[in-house]
C-alpha positions as CSV (number, residue, x, y, z in Angstrom):
1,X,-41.7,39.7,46.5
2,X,-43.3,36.1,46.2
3,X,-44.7,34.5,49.6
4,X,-47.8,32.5,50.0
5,X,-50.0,32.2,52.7
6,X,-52.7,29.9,54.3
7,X,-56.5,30.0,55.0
8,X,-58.8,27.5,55.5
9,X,-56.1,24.7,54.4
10,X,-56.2,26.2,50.7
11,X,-52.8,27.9,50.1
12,X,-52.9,31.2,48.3
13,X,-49.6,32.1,46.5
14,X,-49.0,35.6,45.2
15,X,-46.2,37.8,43.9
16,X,-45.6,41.5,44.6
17,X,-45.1,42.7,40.7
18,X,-44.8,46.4,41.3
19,X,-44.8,48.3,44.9
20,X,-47.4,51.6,43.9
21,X,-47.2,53.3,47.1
22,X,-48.0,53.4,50.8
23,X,-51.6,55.0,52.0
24,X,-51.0,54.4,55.7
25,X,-48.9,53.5,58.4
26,X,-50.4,51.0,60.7
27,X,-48.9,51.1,64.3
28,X,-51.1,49.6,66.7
29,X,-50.2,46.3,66.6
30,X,-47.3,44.6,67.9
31,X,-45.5,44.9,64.4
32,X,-45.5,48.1,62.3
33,X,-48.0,47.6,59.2
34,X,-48.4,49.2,56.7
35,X,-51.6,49.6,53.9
36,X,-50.4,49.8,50.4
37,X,-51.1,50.3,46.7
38,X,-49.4,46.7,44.7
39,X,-49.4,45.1,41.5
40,X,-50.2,41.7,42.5
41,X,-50.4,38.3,40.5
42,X,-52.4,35.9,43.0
43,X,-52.8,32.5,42.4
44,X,-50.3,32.6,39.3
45,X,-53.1,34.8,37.4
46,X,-52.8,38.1,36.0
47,X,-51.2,41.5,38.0
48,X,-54.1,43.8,39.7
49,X,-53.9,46.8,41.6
50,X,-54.2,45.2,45.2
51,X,-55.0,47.7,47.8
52,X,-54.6,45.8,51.5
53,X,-52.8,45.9,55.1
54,X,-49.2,44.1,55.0
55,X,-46.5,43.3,58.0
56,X,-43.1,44.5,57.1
57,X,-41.5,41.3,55.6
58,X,-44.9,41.3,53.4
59,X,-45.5,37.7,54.5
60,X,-48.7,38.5,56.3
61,X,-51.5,40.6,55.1
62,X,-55.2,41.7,56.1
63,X,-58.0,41.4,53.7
64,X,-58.1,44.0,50.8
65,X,-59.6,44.4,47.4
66,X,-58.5,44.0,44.3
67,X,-59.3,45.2,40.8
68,X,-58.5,44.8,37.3
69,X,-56.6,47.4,34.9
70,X,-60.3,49.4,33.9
71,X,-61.8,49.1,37.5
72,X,-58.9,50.9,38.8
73,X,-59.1,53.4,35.7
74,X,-62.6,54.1,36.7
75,X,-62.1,54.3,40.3
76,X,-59.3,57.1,39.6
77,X,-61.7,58.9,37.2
78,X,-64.4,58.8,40.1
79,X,-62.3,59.7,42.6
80,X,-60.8,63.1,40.5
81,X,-64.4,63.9,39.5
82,X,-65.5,63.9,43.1
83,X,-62.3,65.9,44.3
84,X,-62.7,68.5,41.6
85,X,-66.1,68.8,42.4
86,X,-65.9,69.4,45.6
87,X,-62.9,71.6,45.4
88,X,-64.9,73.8,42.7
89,X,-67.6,73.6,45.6
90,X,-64.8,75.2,48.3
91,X,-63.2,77.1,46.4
92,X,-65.0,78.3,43.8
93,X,-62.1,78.2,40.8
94,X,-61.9,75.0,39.1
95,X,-59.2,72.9,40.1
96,X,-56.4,71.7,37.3
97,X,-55.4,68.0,37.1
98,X,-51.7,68.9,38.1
99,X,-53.3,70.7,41.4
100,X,-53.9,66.7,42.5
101,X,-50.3,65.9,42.9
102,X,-49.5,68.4,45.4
């Protein structure tokens, strides 16, 4: 998906490389949104996992962030570490790294 979209009279271009996954369905509005997980080239630069709001046709979208390749690798190992930690707190058995897919 390629689309491009304007703020403040400066055009930002981007193209949809990958589709990751959808966090959330947004339905308060008068369109259904949804928030996703993309690999996004903006501005003609290189893909980044692009985590943001998006209409259906994926010509609108609210602000997100964006990170490179390692920030997202960090972000994953912080977010397991946290999880397992937690869960080890619950639970009291440690949790295996196949027990995050379910």
């Amino acid at each position: 998906m390629t689309g491009n979209n304007r703020n403040n009279n400066n055009e930002i271009t981007f193209e949809i490389m990958e589709h990751i996954g959808v966090l959330d369905v947004i339905d308060n509005r008068e369109e259904k949104w949804t928030k996703e997980v993309n690999l996004v080239a903006w501005n003609g630069g290189k893909p980044k996992i692009d985590i943001r709001d998006w209409n259906a046709s994926h010509e609108r979208m609210g602000r997100g962030i964006t990170l490179t390749e390692e920030q997202s690798i960090k972000l994953t190992k912080a977010l397991v570490d946290r999880y397992r930690t937690r869960a080890n707190q619950e639970h009291g058995t440690p949790m295996r790294d196949d027990d995050y897919a379910r």
